[in-house]
Backbone as JSON Lines, residues from 0, in Angstrom:
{"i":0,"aa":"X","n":[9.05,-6.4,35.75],"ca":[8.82,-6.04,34.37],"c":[10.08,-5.41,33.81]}
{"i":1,"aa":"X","n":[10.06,-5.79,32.44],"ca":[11.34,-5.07,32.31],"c":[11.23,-4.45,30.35]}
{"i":2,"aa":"X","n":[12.19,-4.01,29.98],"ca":[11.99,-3.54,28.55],"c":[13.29,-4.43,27.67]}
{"i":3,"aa":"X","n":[12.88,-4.81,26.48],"ca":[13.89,-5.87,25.81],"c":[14.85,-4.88,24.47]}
{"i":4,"aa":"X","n":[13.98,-4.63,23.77],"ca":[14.88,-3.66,22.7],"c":[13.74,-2.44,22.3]}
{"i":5,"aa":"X","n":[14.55,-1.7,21.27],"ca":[13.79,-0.8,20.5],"c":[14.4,-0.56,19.24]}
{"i":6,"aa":"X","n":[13.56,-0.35,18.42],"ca":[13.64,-0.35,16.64],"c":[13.4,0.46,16.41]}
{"i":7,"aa":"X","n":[13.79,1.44,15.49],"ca":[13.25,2.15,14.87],"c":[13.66,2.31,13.59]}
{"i":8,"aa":"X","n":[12.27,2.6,12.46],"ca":[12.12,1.91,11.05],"c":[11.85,3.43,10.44]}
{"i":9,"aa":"X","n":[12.3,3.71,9.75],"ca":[12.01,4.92,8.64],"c":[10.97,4.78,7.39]}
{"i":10,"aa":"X","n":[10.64,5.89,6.8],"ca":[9.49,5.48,6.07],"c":[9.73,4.79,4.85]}
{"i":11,"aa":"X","n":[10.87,4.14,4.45],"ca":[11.71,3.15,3.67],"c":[11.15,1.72,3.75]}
{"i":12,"aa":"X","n":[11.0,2.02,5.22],"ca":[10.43,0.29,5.93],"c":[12.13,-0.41,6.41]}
{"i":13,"aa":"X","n":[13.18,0.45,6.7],"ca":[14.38,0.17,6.84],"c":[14.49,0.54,8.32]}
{"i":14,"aa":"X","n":[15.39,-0.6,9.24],"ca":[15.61,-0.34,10.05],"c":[16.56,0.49,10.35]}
{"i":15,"aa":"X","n":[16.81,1.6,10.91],"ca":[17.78,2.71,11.0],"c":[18.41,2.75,12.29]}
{"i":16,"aa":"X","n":[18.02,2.11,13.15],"ca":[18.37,2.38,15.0],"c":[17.61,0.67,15.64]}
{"i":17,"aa":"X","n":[18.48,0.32,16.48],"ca":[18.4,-0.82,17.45],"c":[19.43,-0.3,18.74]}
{"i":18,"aa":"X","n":[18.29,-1.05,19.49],"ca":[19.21,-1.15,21.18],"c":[18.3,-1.89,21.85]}
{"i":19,"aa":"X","n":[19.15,-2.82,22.44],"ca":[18.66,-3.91,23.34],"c":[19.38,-4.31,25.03]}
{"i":20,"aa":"X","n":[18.28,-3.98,25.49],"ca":[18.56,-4.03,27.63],"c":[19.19,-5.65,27.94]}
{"i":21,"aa":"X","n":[17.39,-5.68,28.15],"ca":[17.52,-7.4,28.92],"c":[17.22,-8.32,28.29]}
{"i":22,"aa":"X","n":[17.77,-8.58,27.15],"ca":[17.94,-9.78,26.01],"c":[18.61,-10.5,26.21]}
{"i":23,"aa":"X","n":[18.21,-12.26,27.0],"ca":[19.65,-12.94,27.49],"c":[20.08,-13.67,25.95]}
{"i":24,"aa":"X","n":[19.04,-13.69,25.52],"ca":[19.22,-14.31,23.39],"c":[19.25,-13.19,22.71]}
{"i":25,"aa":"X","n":[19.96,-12.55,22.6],"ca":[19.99,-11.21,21.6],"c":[19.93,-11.92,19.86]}
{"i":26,"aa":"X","n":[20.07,-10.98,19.42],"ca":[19.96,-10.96,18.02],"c":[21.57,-11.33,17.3]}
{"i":27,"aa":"X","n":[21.74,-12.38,16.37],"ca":[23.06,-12.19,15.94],"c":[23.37,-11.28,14.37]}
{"i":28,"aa":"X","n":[24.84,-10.42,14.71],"ca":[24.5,-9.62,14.35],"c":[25.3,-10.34,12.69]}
{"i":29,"aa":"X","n":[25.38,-9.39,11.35],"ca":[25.85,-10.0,10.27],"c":[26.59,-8.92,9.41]}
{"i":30,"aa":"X","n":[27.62,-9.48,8.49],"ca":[28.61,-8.71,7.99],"c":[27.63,-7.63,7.33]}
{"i":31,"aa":"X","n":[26.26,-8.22,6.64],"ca":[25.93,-7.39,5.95],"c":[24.9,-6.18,5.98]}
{"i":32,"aa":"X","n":[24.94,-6.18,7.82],"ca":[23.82,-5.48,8.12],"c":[24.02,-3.67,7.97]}
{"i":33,"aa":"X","n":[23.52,-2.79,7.98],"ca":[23.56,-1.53,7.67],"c":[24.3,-0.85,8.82]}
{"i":34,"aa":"X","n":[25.28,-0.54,8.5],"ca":[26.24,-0.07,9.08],"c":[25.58,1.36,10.3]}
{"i":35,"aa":"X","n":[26.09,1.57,11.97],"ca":[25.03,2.6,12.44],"c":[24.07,2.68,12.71]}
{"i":36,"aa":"X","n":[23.55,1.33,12.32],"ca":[22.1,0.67,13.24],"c":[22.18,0.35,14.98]}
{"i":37,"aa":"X","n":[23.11,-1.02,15.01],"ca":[23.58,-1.79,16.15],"c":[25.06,-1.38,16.48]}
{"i":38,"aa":"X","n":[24.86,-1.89,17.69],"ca":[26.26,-1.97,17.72],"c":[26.6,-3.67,18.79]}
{"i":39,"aa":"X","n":[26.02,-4.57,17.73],"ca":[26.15,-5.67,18.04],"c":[27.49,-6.47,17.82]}
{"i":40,"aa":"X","n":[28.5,-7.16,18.61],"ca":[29.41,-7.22,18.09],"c":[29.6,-8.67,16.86]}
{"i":41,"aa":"X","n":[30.71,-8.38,15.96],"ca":[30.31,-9.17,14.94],"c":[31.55,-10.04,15.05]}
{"i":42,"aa":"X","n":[31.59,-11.04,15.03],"ca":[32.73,-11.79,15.01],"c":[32.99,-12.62,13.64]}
{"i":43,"aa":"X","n":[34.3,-12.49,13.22],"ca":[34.31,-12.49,11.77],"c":[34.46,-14.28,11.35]}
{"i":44,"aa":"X","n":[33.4,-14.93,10.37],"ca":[33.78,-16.36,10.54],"c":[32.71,-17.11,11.18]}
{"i":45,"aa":"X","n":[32.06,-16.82,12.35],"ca":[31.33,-17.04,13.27],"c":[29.98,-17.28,13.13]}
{"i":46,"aa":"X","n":[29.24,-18.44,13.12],"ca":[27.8,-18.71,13.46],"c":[27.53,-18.63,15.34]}
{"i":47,"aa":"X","n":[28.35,-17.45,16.12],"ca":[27.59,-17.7,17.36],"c":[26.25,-17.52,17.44]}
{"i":48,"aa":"X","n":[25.51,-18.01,18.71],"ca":[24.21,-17.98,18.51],"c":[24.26,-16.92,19.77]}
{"i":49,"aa":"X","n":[23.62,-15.85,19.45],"ca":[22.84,-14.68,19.83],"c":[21.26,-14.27,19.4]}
{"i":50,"aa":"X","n":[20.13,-15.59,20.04],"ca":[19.08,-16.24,19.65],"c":[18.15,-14.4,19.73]}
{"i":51,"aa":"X","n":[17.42,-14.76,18.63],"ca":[15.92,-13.85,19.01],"c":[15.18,-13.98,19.84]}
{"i":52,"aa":"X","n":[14.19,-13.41,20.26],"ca":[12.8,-13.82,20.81],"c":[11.8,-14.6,20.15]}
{"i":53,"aa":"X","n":[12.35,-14.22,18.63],"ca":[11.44,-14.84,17.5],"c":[11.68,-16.05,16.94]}
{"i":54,"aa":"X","n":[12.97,-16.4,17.39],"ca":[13.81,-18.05,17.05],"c":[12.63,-19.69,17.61]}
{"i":55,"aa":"X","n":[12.49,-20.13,16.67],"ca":[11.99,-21.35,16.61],"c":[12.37,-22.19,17.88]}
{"i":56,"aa":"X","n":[13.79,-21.97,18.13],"ca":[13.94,-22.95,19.31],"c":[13.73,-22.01,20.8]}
{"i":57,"aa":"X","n":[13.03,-20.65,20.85],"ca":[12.52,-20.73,22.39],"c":[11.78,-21.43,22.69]}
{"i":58,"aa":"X","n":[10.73,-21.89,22.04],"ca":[9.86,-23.34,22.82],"c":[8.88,-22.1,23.7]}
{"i":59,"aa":"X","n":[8.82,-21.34,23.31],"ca":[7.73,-20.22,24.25],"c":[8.31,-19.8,25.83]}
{"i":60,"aa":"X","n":[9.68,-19.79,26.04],"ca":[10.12,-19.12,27.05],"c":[10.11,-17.57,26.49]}
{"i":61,"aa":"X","n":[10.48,-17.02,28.35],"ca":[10.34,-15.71,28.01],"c":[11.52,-15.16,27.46]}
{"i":62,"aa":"X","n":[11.84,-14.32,27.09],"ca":[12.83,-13.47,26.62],"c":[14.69,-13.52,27.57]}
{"i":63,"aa":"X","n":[14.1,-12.72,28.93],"ca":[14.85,-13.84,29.83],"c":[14.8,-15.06,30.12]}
{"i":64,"aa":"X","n":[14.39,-15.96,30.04],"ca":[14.37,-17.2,30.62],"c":[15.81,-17.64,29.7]}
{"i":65,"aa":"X","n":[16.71,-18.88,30.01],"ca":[17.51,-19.49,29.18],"c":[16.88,-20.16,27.78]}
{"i":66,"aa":"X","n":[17.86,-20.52,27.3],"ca":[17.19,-21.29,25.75],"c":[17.23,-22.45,26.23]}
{"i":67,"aa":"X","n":[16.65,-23.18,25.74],"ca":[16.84,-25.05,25.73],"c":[17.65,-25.14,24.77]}
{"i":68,"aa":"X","n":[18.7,-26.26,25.14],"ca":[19.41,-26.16,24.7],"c":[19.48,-26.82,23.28]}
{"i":69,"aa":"X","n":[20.4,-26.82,22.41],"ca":[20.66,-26.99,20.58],"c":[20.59,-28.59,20.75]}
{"i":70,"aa":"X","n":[20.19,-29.27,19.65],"ca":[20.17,-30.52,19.57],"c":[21.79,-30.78,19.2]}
{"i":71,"aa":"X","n":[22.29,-31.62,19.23],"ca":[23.82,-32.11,19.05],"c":[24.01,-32.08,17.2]}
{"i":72,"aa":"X","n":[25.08,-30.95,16.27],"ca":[24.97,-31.11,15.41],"c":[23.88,-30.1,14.7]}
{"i":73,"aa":"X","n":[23.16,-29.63,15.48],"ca":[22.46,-28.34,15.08],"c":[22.74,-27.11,14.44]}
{"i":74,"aa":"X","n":[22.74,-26.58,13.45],"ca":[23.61,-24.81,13.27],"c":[22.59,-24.21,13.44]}
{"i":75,"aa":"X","n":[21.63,-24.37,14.82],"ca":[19.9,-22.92,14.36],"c":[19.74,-22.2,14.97]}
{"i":76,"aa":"X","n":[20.82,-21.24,15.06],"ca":[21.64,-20.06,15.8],"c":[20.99,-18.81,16.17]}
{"i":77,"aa":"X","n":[19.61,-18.92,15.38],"ca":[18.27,-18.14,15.99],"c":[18.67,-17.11,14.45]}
{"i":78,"aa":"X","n":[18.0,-15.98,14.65],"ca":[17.1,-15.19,13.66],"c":[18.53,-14.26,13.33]}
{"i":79,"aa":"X","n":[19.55,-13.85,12.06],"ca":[20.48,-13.12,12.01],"c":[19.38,-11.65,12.1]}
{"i":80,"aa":"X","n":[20.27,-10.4,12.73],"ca":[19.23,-9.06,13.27],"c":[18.52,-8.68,11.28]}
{"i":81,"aa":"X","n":[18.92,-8.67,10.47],"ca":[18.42,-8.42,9.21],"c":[16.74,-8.58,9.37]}
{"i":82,"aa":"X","n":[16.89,-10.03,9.6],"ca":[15.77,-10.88,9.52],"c":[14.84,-10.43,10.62]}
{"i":83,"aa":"X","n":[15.29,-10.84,11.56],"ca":[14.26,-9.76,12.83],"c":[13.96,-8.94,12.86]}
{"i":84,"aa":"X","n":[14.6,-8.0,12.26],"ca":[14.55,-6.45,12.31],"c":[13.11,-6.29,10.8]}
{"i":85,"aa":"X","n":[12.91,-6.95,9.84],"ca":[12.12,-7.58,8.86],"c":[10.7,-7.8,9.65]}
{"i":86,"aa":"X","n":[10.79,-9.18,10.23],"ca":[9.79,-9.61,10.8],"c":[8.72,-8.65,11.6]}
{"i":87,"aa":"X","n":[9.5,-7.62,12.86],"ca":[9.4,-6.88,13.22],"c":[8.64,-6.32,12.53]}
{"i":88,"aa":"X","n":[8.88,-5.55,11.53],"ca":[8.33,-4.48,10.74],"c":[6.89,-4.83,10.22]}
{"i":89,"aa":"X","n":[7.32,-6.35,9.25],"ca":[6.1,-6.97,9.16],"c":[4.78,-6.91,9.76]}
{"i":90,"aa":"X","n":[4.87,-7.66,11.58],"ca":[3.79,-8.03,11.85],"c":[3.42,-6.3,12.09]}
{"i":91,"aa":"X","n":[3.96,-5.49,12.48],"ca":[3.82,-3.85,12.47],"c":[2.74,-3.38,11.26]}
{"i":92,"aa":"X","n":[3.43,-3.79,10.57],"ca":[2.74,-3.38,9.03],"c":[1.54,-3.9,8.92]}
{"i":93,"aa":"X","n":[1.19,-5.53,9.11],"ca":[0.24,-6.21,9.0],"c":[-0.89,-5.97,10.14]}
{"i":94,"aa":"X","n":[-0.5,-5.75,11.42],"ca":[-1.56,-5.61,12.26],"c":[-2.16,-4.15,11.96]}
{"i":95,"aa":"X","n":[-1.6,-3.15,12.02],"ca":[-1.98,-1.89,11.66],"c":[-3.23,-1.63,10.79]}
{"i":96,"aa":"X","n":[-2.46,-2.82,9.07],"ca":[-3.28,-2.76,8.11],"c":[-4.68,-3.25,8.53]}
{"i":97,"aa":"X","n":[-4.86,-4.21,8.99],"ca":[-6.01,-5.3,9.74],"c":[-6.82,-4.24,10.92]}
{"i":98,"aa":"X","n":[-6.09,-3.66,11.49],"ca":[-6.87,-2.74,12.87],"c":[-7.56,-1.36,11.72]}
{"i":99,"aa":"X","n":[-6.74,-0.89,10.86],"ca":[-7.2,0.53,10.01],"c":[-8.87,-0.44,8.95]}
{"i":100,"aa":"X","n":[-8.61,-1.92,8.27],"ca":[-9.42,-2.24,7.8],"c":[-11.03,-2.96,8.5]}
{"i":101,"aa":"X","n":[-10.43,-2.98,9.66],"ca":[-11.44,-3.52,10.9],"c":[-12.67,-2.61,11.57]}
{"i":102,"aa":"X","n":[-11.72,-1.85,12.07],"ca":[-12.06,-0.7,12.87],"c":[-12.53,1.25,12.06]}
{"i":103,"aa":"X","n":[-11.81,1.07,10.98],"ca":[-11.81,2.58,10.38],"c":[-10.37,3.62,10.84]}
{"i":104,"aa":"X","n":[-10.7,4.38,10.42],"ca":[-9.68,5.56,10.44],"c":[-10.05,6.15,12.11]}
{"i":105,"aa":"X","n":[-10.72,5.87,12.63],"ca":[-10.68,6.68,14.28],"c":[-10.11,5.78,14.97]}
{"i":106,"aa":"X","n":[-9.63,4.59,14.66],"ca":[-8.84,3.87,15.91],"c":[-7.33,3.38,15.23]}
{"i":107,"aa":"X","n":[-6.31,3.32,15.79],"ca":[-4.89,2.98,15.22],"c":[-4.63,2.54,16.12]}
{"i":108,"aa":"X","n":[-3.43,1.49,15.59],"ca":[-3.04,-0.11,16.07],"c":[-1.68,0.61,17.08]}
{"i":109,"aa":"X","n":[-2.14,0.31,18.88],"ca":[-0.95,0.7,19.53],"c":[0.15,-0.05,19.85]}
{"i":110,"aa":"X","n":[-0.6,-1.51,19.88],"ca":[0.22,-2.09,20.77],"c":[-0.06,-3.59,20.89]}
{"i":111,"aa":"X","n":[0.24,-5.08,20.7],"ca":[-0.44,-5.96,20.93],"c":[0.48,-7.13,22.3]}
{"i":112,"aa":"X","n":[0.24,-8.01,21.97],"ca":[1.06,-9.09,23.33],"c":[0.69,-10.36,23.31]}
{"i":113,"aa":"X","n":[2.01,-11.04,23.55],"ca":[2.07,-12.31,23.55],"c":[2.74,-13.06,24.77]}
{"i":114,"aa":"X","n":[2.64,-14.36,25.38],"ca":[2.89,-14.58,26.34],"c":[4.58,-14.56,26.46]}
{"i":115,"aa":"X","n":[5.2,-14.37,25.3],"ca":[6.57,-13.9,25.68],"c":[7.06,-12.37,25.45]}
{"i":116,"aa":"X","n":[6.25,-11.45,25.21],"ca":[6.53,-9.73,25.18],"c":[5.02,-9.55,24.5]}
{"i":117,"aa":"X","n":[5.73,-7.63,24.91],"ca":[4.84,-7.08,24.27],"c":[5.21,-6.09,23.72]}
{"i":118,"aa":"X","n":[4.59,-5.63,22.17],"ca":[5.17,-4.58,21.61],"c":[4.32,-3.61,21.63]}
{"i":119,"aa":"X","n":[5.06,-2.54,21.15],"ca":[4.66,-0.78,21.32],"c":[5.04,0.02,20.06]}
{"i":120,"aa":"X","n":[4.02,0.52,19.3],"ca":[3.77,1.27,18.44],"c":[3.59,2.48,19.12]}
{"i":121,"aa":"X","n":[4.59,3.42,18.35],"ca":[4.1,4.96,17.98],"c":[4.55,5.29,16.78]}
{"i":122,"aa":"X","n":[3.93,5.69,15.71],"ca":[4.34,6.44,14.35],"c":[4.15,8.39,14.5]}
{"i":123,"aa":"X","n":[5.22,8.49,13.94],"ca":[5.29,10.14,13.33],"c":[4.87,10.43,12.52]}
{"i":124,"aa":"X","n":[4.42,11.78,12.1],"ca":[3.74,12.01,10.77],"c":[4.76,12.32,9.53]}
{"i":125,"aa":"X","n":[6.19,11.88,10.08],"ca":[7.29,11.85,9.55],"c":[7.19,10.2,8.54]}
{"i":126,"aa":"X","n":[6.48,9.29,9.27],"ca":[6.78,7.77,8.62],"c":[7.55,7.7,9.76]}
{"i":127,"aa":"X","n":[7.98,7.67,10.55],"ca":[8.79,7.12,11.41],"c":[8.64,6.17,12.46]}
{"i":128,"aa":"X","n":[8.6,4.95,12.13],"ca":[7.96,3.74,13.62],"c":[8.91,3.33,14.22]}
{"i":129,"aa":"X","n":[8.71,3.75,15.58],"ca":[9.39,3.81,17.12],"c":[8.21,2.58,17.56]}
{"i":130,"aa":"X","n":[9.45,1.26,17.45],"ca":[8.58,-0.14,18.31],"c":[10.16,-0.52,19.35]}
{"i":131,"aa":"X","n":[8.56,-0.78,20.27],"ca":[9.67,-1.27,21.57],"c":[9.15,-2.51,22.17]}
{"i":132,"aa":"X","n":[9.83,-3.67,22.09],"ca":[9.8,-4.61,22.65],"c":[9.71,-5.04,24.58]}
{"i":133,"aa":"X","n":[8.66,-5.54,25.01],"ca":[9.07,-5.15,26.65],"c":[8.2,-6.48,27.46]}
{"i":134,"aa":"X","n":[8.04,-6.73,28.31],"ca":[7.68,-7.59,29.7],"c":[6.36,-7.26,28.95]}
{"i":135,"aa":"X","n":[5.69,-8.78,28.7],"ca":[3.83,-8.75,28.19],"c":[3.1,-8.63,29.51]}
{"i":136,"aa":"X","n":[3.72,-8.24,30.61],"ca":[2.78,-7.42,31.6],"c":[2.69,-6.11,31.3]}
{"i":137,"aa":"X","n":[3.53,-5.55,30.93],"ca":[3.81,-3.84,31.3],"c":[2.4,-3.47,30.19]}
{"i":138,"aa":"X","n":[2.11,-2.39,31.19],"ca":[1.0,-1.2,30.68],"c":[1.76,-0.68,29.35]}
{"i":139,"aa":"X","n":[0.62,0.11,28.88],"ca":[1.11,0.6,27.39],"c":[2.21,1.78,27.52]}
{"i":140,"aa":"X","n":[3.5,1.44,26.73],"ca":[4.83,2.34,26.63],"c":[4.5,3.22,25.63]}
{"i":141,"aa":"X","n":[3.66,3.49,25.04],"ca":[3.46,4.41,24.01],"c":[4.12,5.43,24.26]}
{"i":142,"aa":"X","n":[3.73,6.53,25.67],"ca":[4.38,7.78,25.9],"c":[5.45,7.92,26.03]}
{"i":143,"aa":"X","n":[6.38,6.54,26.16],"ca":[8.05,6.57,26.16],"c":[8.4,6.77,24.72]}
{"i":144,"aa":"X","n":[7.96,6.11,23.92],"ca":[8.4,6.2,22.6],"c":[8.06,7.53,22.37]}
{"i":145,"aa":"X","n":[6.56,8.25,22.64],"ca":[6.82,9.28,22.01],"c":[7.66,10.55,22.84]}
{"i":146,"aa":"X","n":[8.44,9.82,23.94],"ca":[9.17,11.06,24.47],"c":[10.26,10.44,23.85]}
{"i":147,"aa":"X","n":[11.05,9.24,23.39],"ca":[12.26,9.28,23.16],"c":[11.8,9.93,21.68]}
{"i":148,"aa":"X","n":[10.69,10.12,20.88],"ca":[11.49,10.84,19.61],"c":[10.8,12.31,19.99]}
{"i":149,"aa":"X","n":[10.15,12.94,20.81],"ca":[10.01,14.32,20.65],"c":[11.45,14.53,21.74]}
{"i":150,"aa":"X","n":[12.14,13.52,22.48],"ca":[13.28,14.41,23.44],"c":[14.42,14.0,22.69]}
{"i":151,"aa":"X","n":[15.21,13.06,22.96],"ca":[16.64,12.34,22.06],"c":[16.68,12.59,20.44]}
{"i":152,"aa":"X","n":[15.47,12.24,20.17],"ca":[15.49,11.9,18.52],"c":[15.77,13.18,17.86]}
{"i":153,"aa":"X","n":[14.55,13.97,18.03],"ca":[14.69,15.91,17.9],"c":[15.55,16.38,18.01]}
{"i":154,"aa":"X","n":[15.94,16.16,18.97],"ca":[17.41,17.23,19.93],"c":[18.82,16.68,18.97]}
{"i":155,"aa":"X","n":[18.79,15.12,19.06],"ca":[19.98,14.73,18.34],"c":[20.39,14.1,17.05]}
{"i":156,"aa":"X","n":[18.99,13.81,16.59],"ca":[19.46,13.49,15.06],"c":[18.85,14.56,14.32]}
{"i":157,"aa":"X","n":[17.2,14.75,14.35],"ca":[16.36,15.6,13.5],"c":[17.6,17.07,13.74]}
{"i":158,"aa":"X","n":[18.01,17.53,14.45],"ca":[18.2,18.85,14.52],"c":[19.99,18.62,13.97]}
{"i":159,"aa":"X","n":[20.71,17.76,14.02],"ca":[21.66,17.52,13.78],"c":[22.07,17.3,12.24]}
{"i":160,"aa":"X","n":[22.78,18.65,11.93],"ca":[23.2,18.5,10.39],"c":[24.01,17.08,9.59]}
{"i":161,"aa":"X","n":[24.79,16.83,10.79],"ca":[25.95,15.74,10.34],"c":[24.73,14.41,9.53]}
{"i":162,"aa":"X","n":[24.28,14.22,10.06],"ca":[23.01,13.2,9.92],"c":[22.36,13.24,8.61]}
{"i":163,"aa":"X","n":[22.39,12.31,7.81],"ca":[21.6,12.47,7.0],"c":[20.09,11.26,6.89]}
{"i":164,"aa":"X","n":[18.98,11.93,7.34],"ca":[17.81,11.71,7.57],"c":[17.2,10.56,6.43]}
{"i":165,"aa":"X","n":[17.31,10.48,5.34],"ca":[16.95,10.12,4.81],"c":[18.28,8.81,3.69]}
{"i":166,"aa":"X","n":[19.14,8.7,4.08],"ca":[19.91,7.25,4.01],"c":[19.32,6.23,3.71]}
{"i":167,"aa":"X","n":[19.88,5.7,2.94],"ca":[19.4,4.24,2.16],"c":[20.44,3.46,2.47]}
{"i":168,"aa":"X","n":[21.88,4.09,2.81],"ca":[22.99,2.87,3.19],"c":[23.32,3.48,4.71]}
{"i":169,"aa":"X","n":[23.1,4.36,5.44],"ca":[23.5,4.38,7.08],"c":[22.17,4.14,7.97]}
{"i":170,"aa":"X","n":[22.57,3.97,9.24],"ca":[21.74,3.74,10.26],"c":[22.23,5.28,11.14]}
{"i":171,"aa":"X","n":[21.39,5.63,11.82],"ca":[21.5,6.59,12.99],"c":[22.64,6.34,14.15]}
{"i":172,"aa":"X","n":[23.66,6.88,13.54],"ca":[24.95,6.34,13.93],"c":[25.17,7.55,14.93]}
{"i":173,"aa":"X","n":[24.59,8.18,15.91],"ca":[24.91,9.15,16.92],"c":[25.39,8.53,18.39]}
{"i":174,"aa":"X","n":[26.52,8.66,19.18],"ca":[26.69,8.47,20.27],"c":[25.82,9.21,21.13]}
{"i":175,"aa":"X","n":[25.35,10.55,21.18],"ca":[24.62,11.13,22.13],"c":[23.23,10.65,21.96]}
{"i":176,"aa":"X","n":[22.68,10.29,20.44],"ca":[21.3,10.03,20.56],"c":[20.9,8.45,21.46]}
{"i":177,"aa":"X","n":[22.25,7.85,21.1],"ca":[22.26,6.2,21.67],"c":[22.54,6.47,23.25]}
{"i":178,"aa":"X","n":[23.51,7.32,23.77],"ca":[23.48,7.45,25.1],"c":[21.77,8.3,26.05]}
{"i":179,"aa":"X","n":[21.27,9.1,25.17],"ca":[20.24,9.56,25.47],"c":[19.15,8.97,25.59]}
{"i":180,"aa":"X","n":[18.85,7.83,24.32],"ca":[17.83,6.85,24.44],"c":[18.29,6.05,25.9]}
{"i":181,"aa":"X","n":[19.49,5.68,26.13],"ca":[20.17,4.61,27.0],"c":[19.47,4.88,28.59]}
{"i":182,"aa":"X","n":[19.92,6.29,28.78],"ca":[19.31,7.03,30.04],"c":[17.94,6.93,30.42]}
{"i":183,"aa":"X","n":[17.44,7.93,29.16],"ca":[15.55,7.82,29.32],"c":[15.2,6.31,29.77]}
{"i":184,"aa":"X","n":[15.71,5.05,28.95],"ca":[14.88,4.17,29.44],"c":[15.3,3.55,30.32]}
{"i":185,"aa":"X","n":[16.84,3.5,30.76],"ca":[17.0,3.06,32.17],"c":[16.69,3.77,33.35]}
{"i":186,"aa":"X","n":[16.18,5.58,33.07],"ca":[15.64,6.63,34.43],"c":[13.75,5.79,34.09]}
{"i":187,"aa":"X","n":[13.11,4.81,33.69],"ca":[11.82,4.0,33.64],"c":[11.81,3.23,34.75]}
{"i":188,"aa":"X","n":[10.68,3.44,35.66],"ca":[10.16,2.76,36.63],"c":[10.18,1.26,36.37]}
{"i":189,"aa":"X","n":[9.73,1.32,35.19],"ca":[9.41,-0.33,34.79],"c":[10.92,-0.92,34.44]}
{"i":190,"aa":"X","n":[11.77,-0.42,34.28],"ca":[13.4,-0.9,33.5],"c":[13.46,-1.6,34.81]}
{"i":191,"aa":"X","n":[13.76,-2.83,34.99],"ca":[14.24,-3.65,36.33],"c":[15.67,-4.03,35.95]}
């Protein structure tokens, strides 16, 4: 089992923070993405393909597995991170809405799965959604998320003046909070 990325979305509905483990198709990244999010590298000119999970041409492999390969003459270079990072949020938004209109106010939407991952909801009473992408075996990661934002997140952005929390043009541009998340989830039993 292993863990693929993590997002985290502010109460904007803006992605502010990405990091990704064992993504052999990562996300490609784009001139115009919010600066302090990723640190995906961008090559200037370039349609390389750095495929999603969410790209049309996995054909339902897993996350690791290879891609099949591009038809000859193809440019479908998989999902630019904008767009993923979107989608993401989406089905977040949408299942939530559907579990709160289903179920009532005593049950909230943790977590769902598909035969190529599984994602992980935790929200703050900040607006803050911490989703983590991971192996659609693994048991529920909920308590990681909520230790990376009551340990890393607290300690190094919330408490950190330089930071400004509420940005409409930066992403959570901290080296210690990105090395801190980095640790916590590679010191995970489940991180293979």
């Amino acid at each position: 089992m292993t863990i693929y990325s993590l997002y985290i979305f502010d109460r904007h509905c803006d992605c502010v923070y990405y990091h990704d483990w064992h993504r052999t198709r990562p996300v490609r990244a784009t001139a115009g993405d919010r600066p302090g999010v990723h640190r995906l590298p961008v090559a200037p000119g370039t349609q390389a393909a750095r495929e999603s999970i969410f790209s049309s041409r996995s054909g339902g492999a897993a996350p690791g597995a290879p891609a099949p390969p591009a038809p000859t003459g193809s440019n479908n270079a998989g999902l630019p991170f904008d767009e993923e990072a979107k989608l993401v949020y989406g089905v977040v938004l949408s299942l939530r809405n559907m579990v709160k209109k289903l179920s009532g106010k005593d049950e909230a939407f943790t977590s769902y799965k598909t035969p190529q991952y599984r994602l992980h909801l935790y929200e703050t009473l900040t607006g803050y959604k911490f989703v983590l992408l991971s192996d659609p075996f693994a048991d529920s990661l909920r308590f990681v998320l909520r230790q990376i934002y009551t340990g890393p997140f607290i300690e190094c952005v919330v408490r950190n003046p330089l930071i400004e929390m509420d940005s409409r043009t930066q992403g959570i541009d901290n080296d210690q909070f990105r090395g801190a998340v980095d640790r916590h989830v590679r010191g995970l039993s489940i991180f293979a």
